[in-house]
VOKE-518770 format. One record per atom (N, C-alpha, C, O): x negated, y negated, z negated; residue in one letter. Coordinates in steps of 0.001 Angstrom, whole numbers, padded with zeros to 6 digits, always signed. Atoms other than C-alpha are relative to their C-alpha. Example, Ala and Ser with C-alpha at 12.3 -4.5 7.8 and 13.67 -1.06 7.14 Angstrom:
<nodes>
-000890+001190+000000A
-012300+004500-007800A
-000900-001200+000000A
-001936-001181-000665A
+000820+001190+000060S
-013670+001060-007140S
+000770-001090-000730S
+000261-002198-000899S
</nodes>
This chain:
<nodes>
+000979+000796-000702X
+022782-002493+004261X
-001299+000797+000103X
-001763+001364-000886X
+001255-000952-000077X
+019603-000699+005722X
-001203-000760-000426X
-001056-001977-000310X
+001160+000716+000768X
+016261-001847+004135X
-000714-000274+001247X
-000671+000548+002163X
+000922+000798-000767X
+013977-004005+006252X
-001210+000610-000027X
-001873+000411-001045X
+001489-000582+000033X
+010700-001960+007234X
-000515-000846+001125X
+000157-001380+002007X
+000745+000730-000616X
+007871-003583+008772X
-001320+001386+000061X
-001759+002089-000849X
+001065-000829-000084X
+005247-001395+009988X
-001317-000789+000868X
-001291-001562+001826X
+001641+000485-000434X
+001289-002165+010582X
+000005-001508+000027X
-000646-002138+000860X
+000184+001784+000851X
+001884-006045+008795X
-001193-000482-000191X
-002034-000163-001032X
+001528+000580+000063X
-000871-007992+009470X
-000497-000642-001055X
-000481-001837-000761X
+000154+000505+001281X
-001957-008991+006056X
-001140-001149-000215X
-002216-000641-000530X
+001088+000500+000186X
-004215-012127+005750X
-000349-000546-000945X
+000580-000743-001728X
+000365-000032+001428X
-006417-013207+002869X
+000014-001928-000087X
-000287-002639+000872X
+000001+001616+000165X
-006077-017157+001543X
-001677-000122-001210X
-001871+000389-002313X
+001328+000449+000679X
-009699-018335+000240X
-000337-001584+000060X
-000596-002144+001126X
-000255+000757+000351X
-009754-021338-001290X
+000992-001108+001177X
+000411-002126+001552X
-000638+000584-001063X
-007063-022844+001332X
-000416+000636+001484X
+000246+000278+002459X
+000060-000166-001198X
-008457-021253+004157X
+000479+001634+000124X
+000245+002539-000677X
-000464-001059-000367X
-006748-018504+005956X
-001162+000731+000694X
-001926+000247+001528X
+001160-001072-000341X
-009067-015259+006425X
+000484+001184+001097X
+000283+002281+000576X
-000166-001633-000583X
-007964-012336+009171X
-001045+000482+000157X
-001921-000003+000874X
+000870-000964+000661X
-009979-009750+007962X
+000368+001287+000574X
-000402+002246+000610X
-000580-001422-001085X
-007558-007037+010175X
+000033+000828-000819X
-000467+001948-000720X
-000819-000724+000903X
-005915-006072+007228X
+001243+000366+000462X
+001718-000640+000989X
-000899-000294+000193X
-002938-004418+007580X
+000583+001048-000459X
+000115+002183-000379X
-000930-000872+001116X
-000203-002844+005412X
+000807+001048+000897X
+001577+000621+001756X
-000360-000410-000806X
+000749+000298+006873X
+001617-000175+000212X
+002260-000343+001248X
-001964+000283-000414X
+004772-000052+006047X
-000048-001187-001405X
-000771-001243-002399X
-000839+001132+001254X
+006286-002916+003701X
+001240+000228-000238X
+001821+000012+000826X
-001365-000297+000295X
+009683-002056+002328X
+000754-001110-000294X
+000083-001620-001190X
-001243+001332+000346X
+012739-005284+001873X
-001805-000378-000779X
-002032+000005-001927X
+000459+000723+000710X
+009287-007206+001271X
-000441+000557-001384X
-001444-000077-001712X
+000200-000265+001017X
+008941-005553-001991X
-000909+001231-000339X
-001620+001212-001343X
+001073-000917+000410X
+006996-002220-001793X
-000933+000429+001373X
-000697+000367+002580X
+001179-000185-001136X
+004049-001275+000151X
-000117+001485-000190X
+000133+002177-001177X
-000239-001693-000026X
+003700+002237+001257X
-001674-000050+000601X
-002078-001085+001133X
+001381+000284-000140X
-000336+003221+001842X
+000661+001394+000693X
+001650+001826+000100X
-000022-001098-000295X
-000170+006578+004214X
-001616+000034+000498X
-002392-000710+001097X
+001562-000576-000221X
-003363+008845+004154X
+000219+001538+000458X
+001210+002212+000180X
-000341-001291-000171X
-003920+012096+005536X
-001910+000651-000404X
-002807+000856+000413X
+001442-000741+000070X
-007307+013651+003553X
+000126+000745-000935X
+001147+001090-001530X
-000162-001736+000982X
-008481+016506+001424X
+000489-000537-001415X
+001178+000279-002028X
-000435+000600+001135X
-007755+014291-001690X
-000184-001172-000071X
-001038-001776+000577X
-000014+001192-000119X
-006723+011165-002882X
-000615-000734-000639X
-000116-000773-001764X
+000988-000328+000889X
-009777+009667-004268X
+000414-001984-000849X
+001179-002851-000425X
-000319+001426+000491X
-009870+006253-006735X
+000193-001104+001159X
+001067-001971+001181X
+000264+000823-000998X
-010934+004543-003636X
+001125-000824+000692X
+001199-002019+000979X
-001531+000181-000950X
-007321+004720-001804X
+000833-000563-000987X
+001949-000899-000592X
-001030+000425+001296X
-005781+003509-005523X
-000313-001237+000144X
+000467-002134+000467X
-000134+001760-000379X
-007749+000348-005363X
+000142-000262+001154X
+000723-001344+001080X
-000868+000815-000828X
-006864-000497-002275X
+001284-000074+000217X
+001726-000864+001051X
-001468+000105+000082X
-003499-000051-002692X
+000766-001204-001053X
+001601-002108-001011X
+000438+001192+001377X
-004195-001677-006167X
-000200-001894+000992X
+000743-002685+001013X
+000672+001177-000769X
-005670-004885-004109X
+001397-000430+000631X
+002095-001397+000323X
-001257+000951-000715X
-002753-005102-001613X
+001207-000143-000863X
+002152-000753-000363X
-001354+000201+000472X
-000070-005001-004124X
-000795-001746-001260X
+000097-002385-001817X
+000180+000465+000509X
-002162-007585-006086X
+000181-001587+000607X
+000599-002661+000174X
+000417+001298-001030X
-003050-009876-003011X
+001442-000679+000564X
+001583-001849+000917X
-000902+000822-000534X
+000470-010173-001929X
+001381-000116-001027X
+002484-000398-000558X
-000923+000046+000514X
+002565-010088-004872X
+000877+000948-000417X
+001596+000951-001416X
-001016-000680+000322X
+004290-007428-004503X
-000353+001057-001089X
-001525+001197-001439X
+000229-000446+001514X
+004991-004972-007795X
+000150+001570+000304X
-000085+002309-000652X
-000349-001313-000010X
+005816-001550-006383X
-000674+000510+001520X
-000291+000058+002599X
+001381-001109-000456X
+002976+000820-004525X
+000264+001316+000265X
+000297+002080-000700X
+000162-001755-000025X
+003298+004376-002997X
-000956+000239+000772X
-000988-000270+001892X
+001579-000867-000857X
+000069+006074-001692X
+000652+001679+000150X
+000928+002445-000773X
-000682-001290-000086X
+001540+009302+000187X
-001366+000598+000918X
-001685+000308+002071X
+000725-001330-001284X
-001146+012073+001518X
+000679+000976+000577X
+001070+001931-000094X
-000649-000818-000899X
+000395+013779+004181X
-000916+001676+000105X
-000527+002717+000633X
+000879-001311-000531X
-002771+016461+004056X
+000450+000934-001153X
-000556+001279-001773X
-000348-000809+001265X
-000965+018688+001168X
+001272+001181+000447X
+001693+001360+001590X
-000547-001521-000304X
+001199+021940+000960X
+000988-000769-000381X
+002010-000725+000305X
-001697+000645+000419X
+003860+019965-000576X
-000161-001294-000095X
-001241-001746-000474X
+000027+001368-000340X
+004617+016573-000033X
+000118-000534-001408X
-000673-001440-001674X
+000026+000803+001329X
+005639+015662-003842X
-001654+000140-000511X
-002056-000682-001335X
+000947+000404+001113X
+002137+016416-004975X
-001127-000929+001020X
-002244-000969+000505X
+000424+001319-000658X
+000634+013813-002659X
+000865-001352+000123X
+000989-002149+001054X
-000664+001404+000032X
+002612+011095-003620X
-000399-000452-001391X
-000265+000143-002461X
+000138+000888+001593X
+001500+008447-006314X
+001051-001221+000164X
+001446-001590+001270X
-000388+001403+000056X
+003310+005293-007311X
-000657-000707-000980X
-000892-000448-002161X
+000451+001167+001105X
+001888+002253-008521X
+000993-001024-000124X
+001985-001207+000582X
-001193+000957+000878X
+003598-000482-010692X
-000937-000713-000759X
-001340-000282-001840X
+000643+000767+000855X
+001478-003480-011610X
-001107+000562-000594X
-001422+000153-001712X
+001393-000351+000449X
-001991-001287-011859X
+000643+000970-000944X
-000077+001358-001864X
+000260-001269+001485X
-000238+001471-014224X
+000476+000924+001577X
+001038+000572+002614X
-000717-001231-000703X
+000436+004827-012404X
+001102+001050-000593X
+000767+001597-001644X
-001204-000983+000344X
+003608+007096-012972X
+000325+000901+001071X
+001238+001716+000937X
</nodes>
């Protein structure tokens, strides 16, 4: 079975009952379950962690990859998050 991608998911924020579009969106979502953040800069700074941090918080989901495409090798621009720890 091929995994369900969703690309540029319009993500909106719930404040106290009221729905917020804020023109968030998640660049890919994986089967619902992981959010993929793609960046292309000289480094990947805390900044791009919490927001990655944020959307995996805001919608539940538990598994996070932040990939910079601007690198000589693709493994060392890749992080994963997992519930705010990094591995």
């Amino acid at each position: 079975m091929s995994p369900q991608i969703e690309q540029q998911k319009p993500f909106p924020i719930f404040y106290i009952g009221n729905r917020i579009d804020g023109g968030y969106r998640l660049d890919l979502v994986v089967d619902e379950k992981v959010i993929v953040e793609i960046k292309s800069v000289d480094r990947l700074a805390s900044i791009h962690e919490a927001q990655l941090f944020s959307y995996l918080f805001l919608s539940g989901c538990k598994i996070g990859l932040l990939i910079n495409f601007n690198v000589k090798m693709l493994k060392h621009g890749i992080r994963r998050l997992v519930n705010g720890t990094y591995h």
